[in-house]
C-alpha positions as CSV (number, residue, x, y, z in Angstrom):
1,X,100.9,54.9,89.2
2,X,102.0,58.4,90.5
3,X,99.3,61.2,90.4
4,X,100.4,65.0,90.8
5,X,98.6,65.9,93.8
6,X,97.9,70.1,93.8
7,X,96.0,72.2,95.5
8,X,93.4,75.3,94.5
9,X,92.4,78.4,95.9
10,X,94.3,78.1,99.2
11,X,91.3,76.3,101.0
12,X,92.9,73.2,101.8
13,X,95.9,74.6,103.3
14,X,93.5,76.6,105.3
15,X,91.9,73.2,106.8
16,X,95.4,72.0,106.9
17,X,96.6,75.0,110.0
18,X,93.0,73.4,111.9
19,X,94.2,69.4,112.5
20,X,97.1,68.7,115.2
21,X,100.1,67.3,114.5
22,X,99.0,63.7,115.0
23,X,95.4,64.6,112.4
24,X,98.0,66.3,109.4
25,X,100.3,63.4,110.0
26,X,97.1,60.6,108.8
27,X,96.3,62.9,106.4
28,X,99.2,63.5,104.9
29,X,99.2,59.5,104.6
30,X,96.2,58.8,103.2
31,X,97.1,61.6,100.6
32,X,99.8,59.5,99.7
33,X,97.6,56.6,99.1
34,X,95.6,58.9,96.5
35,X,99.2,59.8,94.7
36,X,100.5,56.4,94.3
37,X,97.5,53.9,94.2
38,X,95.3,53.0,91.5
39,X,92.4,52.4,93.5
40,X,91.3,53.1,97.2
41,X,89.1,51.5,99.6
42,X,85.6,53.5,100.1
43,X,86.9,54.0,103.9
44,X,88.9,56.6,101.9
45,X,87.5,58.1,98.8
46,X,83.8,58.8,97.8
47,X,82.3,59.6,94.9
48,X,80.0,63.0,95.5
49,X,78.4,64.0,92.1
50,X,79.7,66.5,89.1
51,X,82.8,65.2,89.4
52,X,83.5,66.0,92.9
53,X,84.9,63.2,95.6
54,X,85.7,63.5,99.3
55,X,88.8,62.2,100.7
56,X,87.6,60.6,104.0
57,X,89.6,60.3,107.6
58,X,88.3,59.4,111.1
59,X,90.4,60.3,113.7
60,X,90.1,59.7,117.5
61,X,86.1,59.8,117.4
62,X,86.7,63.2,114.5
63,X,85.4,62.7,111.2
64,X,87.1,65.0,108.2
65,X,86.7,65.2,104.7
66,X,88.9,66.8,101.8
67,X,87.1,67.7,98.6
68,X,89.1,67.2,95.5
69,X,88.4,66.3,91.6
70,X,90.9,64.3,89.3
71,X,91.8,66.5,86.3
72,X,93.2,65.2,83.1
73,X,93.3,61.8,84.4
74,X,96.2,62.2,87.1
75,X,96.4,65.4,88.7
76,X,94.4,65.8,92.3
77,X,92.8,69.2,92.8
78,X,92.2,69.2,96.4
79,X,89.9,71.9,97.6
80,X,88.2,72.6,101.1
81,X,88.2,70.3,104.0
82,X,86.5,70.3,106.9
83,X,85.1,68.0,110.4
84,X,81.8,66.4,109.9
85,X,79.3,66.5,112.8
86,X,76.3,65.0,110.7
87,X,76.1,61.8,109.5
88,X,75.2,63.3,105.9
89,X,78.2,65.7,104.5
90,X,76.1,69.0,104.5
91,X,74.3,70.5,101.2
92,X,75.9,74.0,101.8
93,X,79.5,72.4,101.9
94,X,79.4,70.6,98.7
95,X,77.8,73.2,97.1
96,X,80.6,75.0,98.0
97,X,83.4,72.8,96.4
98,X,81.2,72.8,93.4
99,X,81.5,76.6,93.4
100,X,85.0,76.2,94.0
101,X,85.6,73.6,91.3
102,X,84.1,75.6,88.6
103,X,86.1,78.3,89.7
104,X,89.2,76.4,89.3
105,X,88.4,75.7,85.6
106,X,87.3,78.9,84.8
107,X,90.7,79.8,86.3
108,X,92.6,77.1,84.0
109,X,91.0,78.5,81.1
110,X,93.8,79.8,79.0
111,X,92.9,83.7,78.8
112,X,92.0,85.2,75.2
């Protein structure tokens, strides 16, 4: 299986200019995971609600998370990223991808 992987609204390459070189190079692996596997460990992917998940990495003691949806069965939407300091992913961040989500298919829309 090979998923399109795409981005939205410029927020994850945003949260891509805050990790080192050693932090985008994980990433970018576990990404890859997401493209070409049909299913991933929970140590990687969580299901948050409205059809939103978090992409998951821990990285020398950091914690980081990448919201993204699946659209049309393949293509990866991924969205905003950022460290977690909490042990619960914040209210205020999710509701945020949310907002960012229904942008994105409000965008996609085709325009009358």
């Amino acid at each position: 299986m090979k998923r399109k992987i795409t981005t939205y609204g410029g927020y994850f390459e945003r949260f891509l200019e805050t990790l080192d070189p050693k932090e985008l190079q994980k990433l970018n692996a576990i990404v890859s995971l997401l493209e070409t596997s049909d299913r991933l460990p929970v140590k990687f992917i969580k299901y948050i609600r409205d059809g939103l998940y978090e992409l998951r990495m821990e990285y020398s003691g950091n914690t980081y998370r990448v919201f993204f949806i699946f659209d049309d069965g393949y293509v990866v939407v991924l969205f905003n990223g950022f460290q977690k300091k909490t042990q619960k992913t914040p209210d205020r961040v999710i509701e945020n991808a949310i907002k960012i989500k229904k942008q994105y298919y409000a965008d996609k829309r085709p325009h009358d």
